[in-house]
N, C-alpha and C positions, 0 to 999 in steps of 0.2 A: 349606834353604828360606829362611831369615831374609837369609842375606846375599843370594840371587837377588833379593827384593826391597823389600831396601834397596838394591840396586842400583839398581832399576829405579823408585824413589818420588824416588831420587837425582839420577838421571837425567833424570826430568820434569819435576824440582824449577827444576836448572838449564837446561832447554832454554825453562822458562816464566819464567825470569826473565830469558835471554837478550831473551826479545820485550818483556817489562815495561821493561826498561832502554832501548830502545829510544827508546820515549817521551817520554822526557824529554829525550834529546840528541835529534830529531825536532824538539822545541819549540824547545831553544837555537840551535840550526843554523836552521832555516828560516822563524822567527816574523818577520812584519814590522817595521821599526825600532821605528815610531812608537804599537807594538801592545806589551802588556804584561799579561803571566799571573799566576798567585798560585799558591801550594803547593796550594791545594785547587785549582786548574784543575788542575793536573801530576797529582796522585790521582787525580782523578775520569775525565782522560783514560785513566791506566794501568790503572784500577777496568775502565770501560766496556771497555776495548782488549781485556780477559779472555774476555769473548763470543766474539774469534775466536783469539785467541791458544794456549785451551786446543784450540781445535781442529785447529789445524795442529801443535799439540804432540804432540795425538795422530795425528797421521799418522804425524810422525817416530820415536815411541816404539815402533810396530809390528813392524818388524824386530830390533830389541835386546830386545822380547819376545818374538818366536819363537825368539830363539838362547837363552833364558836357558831358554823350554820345552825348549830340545834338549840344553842342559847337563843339564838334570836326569837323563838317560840316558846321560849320556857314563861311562865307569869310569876314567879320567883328569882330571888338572886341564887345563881349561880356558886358552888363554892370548889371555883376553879381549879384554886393552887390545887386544893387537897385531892380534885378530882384528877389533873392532871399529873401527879406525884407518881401516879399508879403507871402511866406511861415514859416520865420522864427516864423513873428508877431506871429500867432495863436501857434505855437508851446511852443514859450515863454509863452504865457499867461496861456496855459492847463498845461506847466510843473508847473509852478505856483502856479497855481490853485491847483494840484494834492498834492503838498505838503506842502502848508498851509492849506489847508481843512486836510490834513493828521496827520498833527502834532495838530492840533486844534482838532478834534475831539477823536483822540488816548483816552485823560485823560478820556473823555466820556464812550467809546464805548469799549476800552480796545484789537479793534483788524483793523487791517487796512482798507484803503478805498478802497471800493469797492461798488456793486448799489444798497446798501441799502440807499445810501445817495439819492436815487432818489424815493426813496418811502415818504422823509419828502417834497419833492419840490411843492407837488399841496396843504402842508400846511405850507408856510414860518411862518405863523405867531409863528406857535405851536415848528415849528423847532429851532425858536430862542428865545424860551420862557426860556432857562435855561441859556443864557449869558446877558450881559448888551451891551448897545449901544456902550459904549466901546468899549466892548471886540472887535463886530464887526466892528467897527473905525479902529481899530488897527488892524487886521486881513487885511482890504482893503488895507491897506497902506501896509501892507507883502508883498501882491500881487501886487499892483504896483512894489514893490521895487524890490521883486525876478524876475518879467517882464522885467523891465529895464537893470539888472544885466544879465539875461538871454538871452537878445535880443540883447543889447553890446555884449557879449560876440561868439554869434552865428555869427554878423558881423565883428568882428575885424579875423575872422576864416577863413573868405571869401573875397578873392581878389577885389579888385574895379571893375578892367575888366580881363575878360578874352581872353587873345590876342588869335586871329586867329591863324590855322596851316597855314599859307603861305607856299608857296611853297613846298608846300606836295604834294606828288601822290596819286591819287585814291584809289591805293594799302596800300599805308602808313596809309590813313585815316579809312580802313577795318580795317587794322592790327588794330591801336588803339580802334576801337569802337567795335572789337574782345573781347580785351583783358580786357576792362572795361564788356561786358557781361562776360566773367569767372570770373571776380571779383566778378560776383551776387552769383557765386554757393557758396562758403564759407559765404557771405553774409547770403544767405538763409538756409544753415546749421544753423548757429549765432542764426539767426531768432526762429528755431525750438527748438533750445537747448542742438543741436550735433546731430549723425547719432546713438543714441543709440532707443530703442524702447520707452522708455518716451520722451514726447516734454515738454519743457519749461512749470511749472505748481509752483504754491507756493512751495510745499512741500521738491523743490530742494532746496534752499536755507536755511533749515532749519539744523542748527547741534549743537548747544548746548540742552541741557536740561532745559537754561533758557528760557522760554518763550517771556517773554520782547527782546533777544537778536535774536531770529529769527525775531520776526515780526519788528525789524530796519531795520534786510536784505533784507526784503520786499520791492521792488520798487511799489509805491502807483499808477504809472501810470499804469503797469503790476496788480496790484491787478485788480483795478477798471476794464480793458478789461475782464482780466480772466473773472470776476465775471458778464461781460453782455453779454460774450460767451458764458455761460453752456446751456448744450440742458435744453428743457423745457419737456422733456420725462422723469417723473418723476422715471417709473416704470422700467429705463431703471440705474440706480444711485444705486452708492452703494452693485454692486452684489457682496458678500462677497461668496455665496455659491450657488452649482446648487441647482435647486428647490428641490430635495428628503432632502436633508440633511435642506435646511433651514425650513422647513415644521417640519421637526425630531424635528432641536433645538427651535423651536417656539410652537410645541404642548402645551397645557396647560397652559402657560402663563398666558391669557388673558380668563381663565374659564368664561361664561357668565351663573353666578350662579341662583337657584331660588331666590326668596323675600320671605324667610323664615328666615329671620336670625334674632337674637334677639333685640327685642327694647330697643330704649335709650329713646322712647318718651313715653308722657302720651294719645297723641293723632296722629292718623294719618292722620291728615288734620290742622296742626298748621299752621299760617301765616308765610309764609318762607322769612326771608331778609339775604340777602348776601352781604355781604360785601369784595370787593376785595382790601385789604388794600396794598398801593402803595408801594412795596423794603422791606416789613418787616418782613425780615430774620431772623432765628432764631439765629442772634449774637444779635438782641435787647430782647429778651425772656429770661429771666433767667431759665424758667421750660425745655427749652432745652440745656440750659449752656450756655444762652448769658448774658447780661451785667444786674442788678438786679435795676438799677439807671435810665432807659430809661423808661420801660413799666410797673408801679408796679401796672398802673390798666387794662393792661392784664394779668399781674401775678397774680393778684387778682382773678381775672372772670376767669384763668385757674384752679384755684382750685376749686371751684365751680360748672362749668360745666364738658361738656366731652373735654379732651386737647390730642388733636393726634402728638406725640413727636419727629414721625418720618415721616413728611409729606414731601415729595421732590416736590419742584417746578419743574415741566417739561423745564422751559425754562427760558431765563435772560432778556425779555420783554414784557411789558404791551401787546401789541395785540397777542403774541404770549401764554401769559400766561391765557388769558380770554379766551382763544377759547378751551386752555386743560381745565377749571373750566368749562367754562358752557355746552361745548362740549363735554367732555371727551375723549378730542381726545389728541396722541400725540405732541408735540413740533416737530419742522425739525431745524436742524444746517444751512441750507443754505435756509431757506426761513420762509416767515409768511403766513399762511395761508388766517388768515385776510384778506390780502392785494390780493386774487384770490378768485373771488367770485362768478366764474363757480366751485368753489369747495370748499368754505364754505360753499354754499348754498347748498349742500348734506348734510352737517352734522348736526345730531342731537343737540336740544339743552334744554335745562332745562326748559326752558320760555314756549318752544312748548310742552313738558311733560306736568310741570302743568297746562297748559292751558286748553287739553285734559279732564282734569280730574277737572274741574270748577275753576280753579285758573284765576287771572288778572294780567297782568306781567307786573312792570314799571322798568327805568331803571335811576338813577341819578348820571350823573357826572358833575363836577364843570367844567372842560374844555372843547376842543372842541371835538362835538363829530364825526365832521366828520374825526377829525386826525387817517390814518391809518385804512381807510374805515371803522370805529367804526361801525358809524351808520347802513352802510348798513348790516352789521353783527347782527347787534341786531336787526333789524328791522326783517329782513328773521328769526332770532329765535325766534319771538315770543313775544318781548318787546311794546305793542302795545300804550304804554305813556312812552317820553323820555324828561328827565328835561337834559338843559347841559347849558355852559358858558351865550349864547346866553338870557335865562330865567332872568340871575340875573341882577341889575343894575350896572351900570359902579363903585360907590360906596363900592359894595361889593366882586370888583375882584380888585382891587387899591395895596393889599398886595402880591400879587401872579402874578408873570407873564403868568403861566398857565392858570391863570382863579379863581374862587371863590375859596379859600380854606377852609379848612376841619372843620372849625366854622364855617362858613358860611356855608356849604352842611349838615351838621350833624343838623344841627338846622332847614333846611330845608327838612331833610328826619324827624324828626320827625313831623315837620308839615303837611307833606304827608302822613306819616300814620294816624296823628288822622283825616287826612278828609280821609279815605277810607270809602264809603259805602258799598261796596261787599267785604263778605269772602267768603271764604281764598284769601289770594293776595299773590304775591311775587313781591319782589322791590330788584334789583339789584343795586347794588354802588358802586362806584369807587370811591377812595380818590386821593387825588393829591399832600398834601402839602409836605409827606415823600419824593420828588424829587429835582433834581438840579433845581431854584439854595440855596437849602435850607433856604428859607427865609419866615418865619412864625413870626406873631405876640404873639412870646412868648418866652420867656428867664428864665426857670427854668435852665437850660446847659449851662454850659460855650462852649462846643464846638459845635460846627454850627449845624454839622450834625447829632448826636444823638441829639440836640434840638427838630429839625426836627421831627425825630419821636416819643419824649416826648410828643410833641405837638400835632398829630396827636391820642396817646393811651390817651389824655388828654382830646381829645375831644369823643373819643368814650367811656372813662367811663361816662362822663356827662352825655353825651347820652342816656347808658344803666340804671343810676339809676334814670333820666326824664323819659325813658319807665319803670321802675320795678313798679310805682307809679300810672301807670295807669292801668285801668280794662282791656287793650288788652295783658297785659306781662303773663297775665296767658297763653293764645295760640299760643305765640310767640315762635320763633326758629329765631336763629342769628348762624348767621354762619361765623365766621372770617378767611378768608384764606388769603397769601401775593399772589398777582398776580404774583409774581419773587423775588428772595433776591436782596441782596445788597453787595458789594464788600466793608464791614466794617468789620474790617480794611481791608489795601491793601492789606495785606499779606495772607489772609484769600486762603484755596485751593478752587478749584472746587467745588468740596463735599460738605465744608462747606458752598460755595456760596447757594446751590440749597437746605439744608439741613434745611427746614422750618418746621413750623405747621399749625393747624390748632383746631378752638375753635368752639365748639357749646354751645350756653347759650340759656336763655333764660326759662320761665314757661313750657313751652314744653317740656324741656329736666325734666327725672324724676332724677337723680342723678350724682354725680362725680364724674367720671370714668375718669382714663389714658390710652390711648392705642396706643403702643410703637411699634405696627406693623409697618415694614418697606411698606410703600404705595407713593402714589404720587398724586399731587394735579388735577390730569385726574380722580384719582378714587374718588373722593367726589362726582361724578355726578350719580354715578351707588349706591355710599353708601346712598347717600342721599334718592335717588327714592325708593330703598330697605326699607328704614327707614317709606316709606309713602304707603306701599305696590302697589307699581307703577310698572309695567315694566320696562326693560332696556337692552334691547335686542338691540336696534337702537346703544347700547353705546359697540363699539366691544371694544376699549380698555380701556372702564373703568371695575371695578370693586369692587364689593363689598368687602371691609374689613373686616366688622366680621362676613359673612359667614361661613359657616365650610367649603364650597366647596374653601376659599382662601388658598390654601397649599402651596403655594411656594411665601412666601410675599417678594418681590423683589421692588427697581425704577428702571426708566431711564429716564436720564434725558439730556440736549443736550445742547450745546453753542456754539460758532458761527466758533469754529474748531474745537469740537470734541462731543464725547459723554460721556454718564457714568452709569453706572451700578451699584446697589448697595445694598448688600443681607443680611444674618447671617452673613456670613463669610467675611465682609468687603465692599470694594467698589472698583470699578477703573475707572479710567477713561480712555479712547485710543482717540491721537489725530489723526484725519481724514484725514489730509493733509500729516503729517507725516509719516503717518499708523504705530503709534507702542503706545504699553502703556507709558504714561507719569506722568500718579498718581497710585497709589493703596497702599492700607491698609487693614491688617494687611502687615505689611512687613520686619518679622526678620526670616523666613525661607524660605526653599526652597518647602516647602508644602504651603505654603502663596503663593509664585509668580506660583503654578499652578492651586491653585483656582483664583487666579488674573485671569490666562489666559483664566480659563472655565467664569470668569462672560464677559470676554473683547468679546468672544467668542459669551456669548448670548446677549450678546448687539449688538453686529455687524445681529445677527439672526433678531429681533428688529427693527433695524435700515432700515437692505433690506424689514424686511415685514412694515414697516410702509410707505417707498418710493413705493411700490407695493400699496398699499390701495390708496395713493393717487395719484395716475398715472391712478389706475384704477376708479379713480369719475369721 
């Protein structure tokens, strides 16, 4: 009896400090340069980390105590290790796994692992288009190493044999295989995460206000289950309030105004191109107070046309960001729409508008377009000619691991316009080069990544004064939105991450206008339509901007733990796991943090009615 469990107090011992250790290389591997922790943050992380640690400890302890209950009845020795090899293996390999994929994608992704990582799987190619063979070299070899380290260590824990009860009673051998099942019930406590009304979820391990220092606490094996346990009952997520009152703080938001609202154009039927330019945030725009040295021929082209100064991206990725632009539908913190195409394929979309209305819709992007179900998204909206990776020659993608970059696509969306023979058209574009792993053929920047996007506004002014010179820029409208910011610099908050613009130029547009209305990159699709006397009823949460019926010009906007709301009177953000406010501004009064709480408030209204819209497609 003694040695089954010390076997098995041995075994616990070290499977829970395999995840405690964890932490602290976590911290050294993926802590920001310029950012710097203390021995009590490293405790306190590993302290907290324990909330879920012991609970996945107890999962994997379950089976090596039902074999130690079945030893008790064997009349032979046991030959443990060798049996126990056969369970340890896989276990070592996915602890592994869990935490080199963890620490490797953190710098990326900026939030733990969990099953997003199984939405890049049916596109390796695309998934590893932002590291080098290297990187992935060295990566495998983590994994072997923490495999070996991990699978030693699980057998030097476990006895060679496990000697028989000899000369035991019937009785004796009850008593012990008793006492090993009441060792399940604190087990199964462990498991749940105590006998309180919450069970084991991220949000327990969270206690500082640093960000970066909860998600170290974060055990990535626990992330990743959590995350491909949640119900798929959309409309069931997120009930902040009963329906009378969320209905109350929801009214009027999302006014579905007429198409009377004043023109920027000289024609209601201009050739519409959109351009969804790839992370570019308004810290590369100097007309929104970003950096004056990156983009000075978007700076340029924002004086000029119409520049929208308070445009919030709905969301912090590319499939997530296209579906609010062309859709005008919200962002979700815990899913891509994209990627559910019994429920993209309800939503309205800009391509199927102008189509309606005699428009031809193409769509051009330089990479792949099936990453992240693209295609079948664009295809159901309406995109009925799609240029992507596959179009161009081996030649012309050589610079880009993505695929062709933004010289190469920009020189071929103008070659696709001057062949259109039917107007009006609209051509949708995705650029690629502004992404990891910042590597463009051009070095005006000394530093990589504003290169990057120098690069990119360097290729779209070319662009635009190759079209000013031709006879179709008189009926032209361009439309420049970023599909999602960019986390430049590190330090940058929330707010400023999502706190983008948006440009229209072009012969179309009659004059230069700034408009500093706070909006969001959902409503360009209802502004737009408005603009071309369209309907936009199909679009419930977009809306028109310079309506008069817009009275309460608000965003929201969402990332991958929380949300954020943002009005006159400031912005906040509330994280979802945590559930409490973690940013908001204005913030030197006590009349400040309870406007904070009324915007935290209709975000969360928001937040339940958008998980109800789509629960209910």
């Amino acid at each position: 009896m003694k040695t089954r469990l010390t076997y098995i107090i041995r075994l616990y011992a070290v499977i829970l400090a395999m995840f405690a250790v964890q932490k602290p290389l976590f911290m050294w591997l993926d802590k920001a340069e310029d950012s710097s922790y203390s021995a009590a943050d490293t405790l306190a992380v590993v302290a907290h980390g324990l909330l879920l640690d012991i609970p996945v400890t107890g999962y994997l302890i379950v089976l090596p105590l039902l074999i130690t209950v079945v030893s008790v009845w064997t009349g032979r020795p046991l030959p443990l290790r060798r049996l126990a090899s056969f369970y340890y293996l896989p276990v070592a390999v996915l602890s592994a796994l869990a935490f080199v994929a963890d620490t490797s994608l953190y710098p990326f992704w900026k939030f733990k692992l969990d099953a997003t990582i199984f939405y890049y799987i049916d596109s390796p190619k695309d998934a590893f288009a932002s590291v080098s063979v290297w990187y992935l070299l060295v990566r495998l070899v983590l994994i072997a190493a923490c495999t070996a380290v991990i699978f030693f260590c699980l057998r030097k824990a476990t006895p060679r044999m496990m000697p028989p009860m000899t000369g035991v009673t019937a009785a004796r051998r009850c008593t012990a295989t008793l006492s090993f099942i009441l060792l399940m019930i604190p087990l199964g406590i462990s498991i749940r995460g105590g006998l309180g009304e919450s069970t084991a979820n991220i949000g327990k391990v969270y206690f500082s206000e640093d960000e970066y220092l909860n998600h170290s606490a974060v055990n990535p094996m626990f992330s990743m289950l959590y995350s491909l346990g949640k119900a798929e009952n959309y409309a069931d997520e997120f009930e902040y309030f009963d329906e009378p009152r969320r209905a109350s703080l929801f009214r009027g938001l999302y006014p579905q105004t007429p198409a009377d609202t004043a023109s920027l154009l000289n024609t209601r039927r201009p050739d519409v191109l959109l351009i969804l330019m790839e992370s570019f945030g308004g810290q590369i725009v100097e007309a929104v107070g970003g950096r004056a040295d990156i983009a000075p021929n978007y700076n340029r082209l924002a004086a000029e046309g119409v520049i929208f100064t308070r445009c919030y991206s709905n969301s912090f990725r590319t499939d997530r960001g296209m579906v609010s632009a062309l859709s005008g539908y919200p962002a979700f913190p815990t899913l891509s729409v994209m990627k559910l195409p019994i429920k993209s394929r309800t939503l309205p979309c800009i391509a199927n508008s102008l189509n309606a209305e005699g428009y031809r819709s193409t769509f051009l992007y330089g990479g792949d377009i099936n990453f992240t179900n693209m295609q079948s998204y664009l295809r159901t909206g309406g995109y009925g000619t799609i240029i992507s990776d596959s179009d161009f020659p081996a030649d012309k993608k050589k610079d880009n691991p993505w695929g062709a970059d933004d010289g190469v696509t920009f020189d071929s969306l103008f070659s696709i316009i001057g062949a259109q023979k039917h107007h009006p058209w609209h051509i949708g574009f995705l650029t690629l080069s502004s992404h990891e792993p910042f590597e463009v053929p051009y070095n005006r920047l000394k530093e990589q990544i504003p290169n990057a996007f120098a690069y990119t506004d360097e290729c779209l002014g070319r662009f635009v004064e190759r079209m000013r010179k031709t006879p179709l820029w008189d009926n032209l409208l361009i439309i420049c939105i970023p599909d999602h910011g960019f986390q430049y610099p590190a330090n940058i908050t929330h707010e400023q991450h999502h706190r983008n613009t948006m440009l229209w130029i072009g012969g179309a547009v009659k004059a230069h206008k700034t408009v500093s209305t706070v909006m969001n990159q959902s409503d360009m699709a209802a502004t737009l339509l408005s603009q071309l006397g369209i309907g936009h009823e199909d679009y419930t949460f977009s809306r028109d901007v310079l309506s008069p019926a817009y009275r309460y010009p608000f965003a929201f906007f969402t990332f991958k733990e929380g949300f954020g709301f943002a009005d006159s009177t400031g912005h906040t953000v509330y994280d979802i796991i945590g559930n409490r406010i973690s940013e908001y501004r204005p913030a030197t009064t006590s009349g400040d943090k309870t406007a904070a709480d009324r915007r935290a408030e209709l975000g969360k209204a928001v937040m339940q009615s958008i998980y109800d819209d789509l629960g209910n497609r």
